[in-house]
N, CA, C and O atoms as CSV, one atom per row, in Angstrom:
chain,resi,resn,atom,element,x,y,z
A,1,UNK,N,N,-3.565,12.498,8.835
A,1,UNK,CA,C,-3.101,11.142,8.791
A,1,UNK,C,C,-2.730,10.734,10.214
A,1,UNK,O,O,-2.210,11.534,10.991
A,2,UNK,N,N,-2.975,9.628,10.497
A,2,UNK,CA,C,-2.894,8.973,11.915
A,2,UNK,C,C,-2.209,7.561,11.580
A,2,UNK,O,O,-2.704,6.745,10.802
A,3,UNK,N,N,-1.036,7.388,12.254
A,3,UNK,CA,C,-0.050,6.285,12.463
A,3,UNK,C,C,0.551,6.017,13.417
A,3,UNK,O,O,0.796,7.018,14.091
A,4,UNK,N,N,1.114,4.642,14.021
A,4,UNK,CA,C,1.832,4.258,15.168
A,4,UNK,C,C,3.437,4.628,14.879
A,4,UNK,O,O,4.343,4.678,15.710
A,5,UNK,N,N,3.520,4.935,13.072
A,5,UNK,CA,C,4.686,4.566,13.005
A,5,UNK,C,C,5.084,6.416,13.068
A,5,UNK,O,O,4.409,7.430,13.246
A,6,UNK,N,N,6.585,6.118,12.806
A,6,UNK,CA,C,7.531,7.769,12.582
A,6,UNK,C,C,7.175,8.146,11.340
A,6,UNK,O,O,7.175,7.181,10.576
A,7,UNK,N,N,6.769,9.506,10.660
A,7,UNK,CA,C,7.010,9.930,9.706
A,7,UNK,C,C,8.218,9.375,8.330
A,7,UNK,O,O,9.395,9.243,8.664
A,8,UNK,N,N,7.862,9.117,7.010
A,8,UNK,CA,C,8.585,8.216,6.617
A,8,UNK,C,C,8.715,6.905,6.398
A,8,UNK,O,O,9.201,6.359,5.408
A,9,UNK,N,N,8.233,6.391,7.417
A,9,UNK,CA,C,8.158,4.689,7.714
A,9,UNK,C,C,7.748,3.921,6.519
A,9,UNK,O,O,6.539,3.781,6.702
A,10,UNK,N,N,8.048,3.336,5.394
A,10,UNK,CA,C,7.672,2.569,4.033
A,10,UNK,C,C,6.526,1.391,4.663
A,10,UNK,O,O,6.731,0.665,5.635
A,11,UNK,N,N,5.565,1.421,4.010
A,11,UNK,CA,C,4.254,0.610,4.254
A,11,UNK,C,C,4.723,-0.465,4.033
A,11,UNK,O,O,5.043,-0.729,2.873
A,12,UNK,N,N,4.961,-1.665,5.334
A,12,UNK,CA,C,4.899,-3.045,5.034
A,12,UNK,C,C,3.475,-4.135,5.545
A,12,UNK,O,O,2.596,-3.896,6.373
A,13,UNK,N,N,3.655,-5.157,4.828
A,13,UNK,CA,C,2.271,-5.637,5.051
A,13,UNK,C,C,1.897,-6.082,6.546
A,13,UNK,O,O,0.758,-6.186,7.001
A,14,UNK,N,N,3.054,-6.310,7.177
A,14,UNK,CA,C,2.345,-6.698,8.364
A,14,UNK,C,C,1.690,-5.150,9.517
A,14,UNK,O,O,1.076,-5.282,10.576
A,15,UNK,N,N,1.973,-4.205,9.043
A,15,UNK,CA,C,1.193,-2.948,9.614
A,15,UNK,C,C,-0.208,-2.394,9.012
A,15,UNK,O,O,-0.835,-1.422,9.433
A,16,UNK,N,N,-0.486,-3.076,8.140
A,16,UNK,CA,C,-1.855,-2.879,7.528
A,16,UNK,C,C,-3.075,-3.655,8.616
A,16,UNK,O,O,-4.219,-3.209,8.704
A,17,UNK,N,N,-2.740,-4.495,9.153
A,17,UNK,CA,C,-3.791,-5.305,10.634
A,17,UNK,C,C,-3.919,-3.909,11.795
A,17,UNK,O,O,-4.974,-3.495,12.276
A,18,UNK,N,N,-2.765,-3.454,12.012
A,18,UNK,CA,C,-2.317,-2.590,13.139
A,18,UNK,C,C,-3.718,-1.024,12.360
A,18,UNK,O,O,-4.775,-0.607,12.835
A,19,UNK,N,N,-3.136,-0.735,11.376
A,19,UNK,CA,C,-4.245,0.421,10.667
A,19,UNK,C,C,-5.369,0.145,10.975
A,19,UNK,O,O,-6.028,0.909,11.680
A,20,UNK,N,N,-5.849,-1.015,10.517
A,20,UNK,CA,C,-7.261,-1.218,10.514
A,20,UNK,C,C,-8.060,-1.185,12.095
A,20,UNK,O,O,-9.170,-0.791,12.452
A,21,UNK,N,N,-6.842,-1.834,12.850
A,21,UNK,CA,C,-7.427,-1.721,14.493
A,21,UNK,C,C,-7.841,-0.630,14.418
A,21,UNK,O,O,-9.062,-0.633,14.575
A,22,UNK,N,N,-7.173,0.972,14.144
A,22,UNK,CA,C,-7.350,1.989,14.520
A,22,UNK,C,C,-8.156,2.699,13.823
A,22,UNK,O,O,-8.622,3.730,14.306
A,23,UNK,N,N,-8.630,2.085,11.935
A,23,UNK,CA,C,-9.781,2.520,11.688
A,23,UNK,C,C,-10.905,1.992,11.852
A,23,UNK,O,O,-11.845,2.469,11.215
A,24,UNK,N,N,-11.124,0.932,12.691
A,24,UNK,CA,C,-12.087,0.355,13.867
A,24,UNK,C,C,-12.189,1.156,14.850
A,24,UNK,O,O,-13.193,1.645,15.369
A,25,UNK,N,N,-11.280,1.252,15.046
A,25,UNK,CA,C,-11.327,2.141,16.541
A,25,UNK,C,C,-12.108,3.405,16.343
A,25,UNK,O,O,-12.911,3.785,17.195
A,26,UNK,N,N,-11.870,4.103,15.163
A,26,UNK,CA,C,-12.161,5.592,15.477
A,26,UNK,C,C,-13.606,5.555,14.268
A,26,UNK,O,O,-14.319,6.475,13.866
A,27,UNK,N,N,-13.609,4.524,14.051
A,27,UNK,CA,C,-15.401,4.592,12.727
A,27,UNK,C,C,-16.436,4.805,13.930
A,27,UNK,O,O,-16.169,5.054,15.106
A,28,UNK,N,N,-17.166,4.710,13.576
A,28,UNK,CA,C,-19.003,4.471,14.269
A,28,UNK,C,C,-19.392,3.647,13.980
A,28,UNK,O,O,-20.260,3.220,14.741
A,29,UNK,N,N,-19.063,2.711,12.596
A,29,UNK,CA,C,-19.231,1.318,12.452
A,29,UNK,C,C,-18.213,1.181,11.049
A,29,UNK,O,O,-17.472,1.924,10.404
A,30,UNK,N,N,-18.690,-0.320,11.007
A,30,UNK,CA,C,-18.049,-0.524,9.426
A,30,UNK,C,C,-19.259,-1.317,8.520
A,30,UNK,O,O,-20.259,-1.892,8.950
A,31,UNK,N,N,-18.831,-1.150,7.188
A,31,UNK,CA,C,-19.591,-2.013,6.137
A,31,UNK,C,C,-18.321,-2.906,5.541
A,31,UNK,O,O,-17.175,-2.621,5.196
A,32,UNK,N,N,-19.138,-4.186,5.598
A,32,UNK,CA,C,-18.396,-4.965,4.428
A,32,UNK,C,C,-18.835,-5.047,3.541
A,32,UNK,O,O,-19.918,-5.632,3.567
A,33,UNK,N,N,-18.321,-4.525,2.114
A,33,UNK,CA,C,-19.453,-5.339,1.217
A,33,UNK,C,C,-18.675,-6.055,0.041
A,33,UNK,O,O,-19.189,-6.296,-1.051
A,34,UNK,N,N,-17.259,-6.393,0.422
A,34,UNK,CA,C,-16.476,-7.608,-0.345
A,34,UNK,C,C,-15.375,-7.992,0.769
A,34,UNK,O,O,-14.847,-7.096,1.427
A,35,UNK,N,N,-15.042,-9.353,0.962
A,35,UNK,CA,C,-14.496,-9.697,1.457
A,35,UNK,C,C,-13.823,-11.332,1.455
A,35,UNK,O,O,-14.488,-12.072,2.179
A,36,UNK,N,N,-13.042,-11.787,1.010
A,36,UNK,CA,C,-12.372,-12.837,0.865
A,36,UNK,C,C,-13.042,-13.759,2.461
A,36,UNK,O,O,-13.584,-13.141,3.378
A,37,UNK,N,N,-12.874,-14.995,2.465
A,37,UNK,CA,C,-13.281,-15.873,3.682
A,37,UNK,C,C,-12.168,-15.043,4.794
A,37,UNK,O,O,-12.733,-14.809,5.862
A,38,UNK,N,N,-10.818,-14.594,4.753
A,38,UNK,CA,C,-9.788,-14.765,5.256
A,38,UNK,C,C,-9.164,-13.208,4.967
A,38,UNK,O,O,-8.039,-13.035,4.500
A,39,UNK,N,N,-9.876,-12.367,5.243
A,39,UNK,CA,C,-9.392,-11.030,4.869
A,39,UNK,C,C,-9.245,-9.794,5.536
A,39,UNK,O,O,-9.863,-9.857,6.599
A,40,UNK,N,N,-8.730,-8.759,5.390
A,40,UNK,CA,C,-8.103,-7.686,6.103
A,40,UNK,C,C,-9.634,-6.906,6.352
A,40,UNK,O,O,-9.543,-5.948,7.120
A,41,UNK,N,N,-10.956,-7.162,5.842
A,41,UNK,CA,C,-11.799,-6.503,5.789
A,41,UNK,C,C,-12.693,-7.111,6.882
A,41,UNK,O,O,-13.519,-6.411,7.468
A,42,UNK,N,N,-12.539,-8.323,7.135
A,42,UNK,CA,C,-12.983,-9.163,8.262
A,42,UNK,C,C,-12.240,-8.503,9.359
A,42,UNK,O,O,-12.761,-8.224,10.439
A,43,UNK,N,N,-11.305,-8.321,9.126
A,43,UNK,CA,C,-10.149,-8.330,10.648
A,43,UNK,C,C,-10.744,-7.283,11.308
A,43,UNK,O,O,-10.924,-7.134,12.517
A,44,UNK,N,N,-11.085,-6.438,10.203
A,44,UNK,CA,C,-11.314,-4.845,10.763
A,44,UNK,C,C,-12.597,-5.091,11.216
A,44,UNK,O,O,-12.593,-4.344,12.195
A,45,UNK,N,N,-13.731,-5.621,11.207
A,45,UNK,CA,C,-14.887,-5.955,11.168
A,45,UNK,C,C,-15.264,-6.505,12.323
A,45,UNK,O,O,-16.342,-6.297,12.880
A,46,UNK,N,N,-13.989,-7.538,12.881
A,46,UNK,CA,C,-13.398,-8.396,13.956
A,46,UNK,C,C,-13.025,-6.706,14.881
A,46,UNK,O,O,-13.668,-6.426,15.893
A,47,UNK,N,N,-12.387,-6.150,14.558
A,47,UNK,CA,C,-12.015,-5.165,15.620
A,47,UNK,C,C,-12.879,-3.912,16.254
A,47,UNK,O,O,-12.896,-3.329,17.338
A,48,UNK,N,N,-13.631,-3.799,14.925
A,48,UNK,CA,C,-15.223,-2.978,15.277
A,48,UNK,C,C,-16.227,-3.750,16.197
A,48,UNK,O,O,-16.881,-3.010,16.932
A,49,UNK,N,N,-16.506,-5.235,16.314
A,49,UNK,CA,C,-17.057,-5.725,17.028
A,49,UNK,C,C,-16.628,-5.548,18.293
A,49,UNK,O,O,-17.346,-4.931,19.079
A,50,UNK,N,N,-15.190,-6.144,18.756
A,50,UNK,CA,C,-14.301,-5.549,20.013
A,50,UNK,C,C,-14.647,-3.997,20.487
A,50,UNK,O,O,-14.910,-3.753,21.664
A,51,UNK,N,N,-14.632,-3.377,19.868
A,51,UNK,CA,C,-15.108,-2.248,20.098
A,51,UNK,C,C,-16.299,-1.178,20.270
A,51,UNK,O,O,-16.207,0.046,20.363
A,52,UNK,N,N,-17.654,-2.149,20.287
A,52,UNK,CA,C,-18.766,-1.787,20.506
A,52,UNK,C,C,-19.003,-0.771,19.654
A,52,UNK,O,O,-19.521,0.314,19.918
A,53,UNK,N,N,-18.502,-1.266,18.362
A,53,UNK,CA,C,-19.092,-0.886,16.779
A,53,UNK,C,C,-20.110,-1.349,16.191
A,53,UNK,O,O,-20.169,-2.577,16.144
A,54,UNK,N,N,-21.210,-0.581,15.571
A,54,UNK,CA,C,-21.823,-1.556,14.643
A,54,UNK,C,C,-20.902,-1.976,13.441
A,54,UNK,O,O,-19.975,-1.344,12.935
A,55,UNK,N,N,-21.570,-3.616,13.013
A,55,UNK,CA,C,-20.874,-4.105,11.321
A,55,UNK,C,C,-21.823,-4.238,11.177
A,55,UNK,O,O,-22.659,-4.594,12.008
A,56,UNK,N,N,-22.035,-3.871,9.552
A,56,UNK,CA,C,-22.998,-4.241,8.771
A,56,UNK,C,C,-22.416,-4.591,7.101
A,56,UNK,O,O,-21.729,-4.007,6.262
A,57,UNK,N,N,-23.086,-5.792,7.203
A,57,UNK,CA,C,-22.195,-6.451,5.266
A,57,UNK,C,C,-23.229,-6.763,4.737
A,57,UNK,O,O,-24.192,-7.376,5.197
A,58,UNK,N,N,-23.002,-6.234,3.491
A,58,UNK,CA,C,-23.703,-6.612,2.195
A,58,UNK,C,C,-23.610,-7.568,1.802
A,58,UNK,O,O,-22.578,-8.234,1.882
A,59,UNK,N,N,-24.795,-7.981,1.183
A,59,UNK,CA,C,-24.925,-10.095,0.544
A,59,UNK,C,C,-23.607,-9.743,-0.448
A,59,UNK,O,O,-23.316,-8.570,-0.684
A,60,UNK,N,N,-23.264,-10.245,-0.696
A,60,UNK,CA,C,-22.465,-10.657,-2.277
A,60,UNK,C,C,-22.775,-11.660,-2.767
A,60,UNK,O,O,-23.691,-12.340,-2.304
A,61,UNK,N,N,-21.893,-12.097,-4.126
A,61,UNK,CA,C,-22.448,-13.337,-4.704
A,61,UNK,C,C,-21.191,-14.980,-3.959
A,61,UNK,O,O,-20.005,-15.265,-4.126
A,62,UNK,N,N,-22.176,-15.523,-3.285
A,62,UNK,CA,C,-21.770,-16.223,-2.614
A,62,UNK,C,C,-20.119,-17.188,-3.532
A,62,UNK,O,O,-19.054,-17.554,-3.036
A,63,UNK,N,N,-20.617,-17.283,-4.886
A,63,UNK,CA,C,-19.592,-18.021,-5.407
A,63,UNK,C,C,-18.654,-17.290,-5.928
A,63,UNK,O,O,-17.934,-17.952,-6.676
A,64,UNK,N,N,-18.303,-15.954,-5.821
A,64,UNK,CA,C,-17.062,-15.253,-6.343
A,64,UNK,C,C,-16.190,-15.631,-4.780
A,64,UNK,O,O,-16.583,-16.095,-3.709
A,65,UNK,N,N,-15.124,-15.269,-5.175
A,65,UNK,CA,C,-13.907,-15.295,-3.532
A,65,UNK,C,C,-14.379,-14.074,-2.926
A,65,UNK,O,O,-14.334,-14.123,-1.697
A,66,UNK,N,N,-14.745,-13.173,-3.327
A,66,UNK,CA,C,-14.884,-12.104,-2.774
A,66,UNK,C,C,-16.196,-12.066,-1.336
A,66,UNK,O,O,-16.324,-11.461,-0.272
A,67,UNK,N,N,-16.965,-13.109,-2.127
A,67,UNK,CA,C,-18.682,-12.759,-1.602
A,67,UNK,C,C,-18.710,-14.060,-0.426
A,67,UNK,O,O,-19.733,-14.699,-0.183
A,68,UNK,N,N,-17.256,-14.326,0.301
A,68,UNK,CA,C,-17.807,-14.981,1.191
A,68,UNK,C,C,-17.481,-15.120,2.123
A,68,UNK,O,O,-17.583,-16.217,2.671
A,69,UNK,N,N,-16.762,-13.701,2.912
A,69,UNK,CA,C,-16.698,-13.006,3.940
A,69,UNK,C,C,-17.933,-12.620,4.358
A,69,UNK,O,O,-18.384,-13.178,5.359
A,70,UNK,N,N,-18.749,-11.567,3.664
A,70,UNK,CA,C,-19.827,-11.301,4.439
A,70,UNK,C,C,-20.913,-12.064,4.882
A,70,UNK,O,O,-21.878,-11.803,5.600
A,71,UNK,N,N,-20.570,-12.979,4.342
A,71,UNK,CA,C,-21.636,-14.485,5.377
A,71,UNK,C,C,-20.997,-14.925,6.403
A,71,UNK,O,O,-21.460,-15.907,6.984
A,72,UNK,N,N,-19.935,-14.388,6.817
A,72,UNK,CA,C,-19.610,-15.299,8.264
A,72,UNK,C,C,-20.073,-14.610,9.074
A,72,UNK,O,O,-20.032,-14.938,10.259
């Protein structure tokens, strides 16, 4: 397990952005293959790009909430 925080530390939501930097950081790429317009799966996706990651996302169905992240 890999964290910024101390051993212990109770998971709050605003450290879940901070995680994802770092499982950007350390992937070889990422897949999206659900993602809200506005989501933690973008962010990370957003941080793999910064990082001279490949992204690669799967179509979804454009009219669920889910399926319309991976079109941006």
């Amino acid at each position: 397990m890999l964290s910024e925080y101390p051993p212990g530390t109770q998971p709050q939501k605003f450290q879940f952005v901070a995680r994802n930097r770092i499982i950007a950081g350390l992937a070889h790429g990422v897949l999206v293959t659900e993602a809200a317009a506005h989501s933690g799966s973008l962010i990370t996706a957003n941080y793999a790009l910064q990082n001279n990651r490949e992204v690669l996302a799967l179509p979804n169905r454009i009219d669920a909430p889910t399926g319309e992240g991976p079109i941006y």
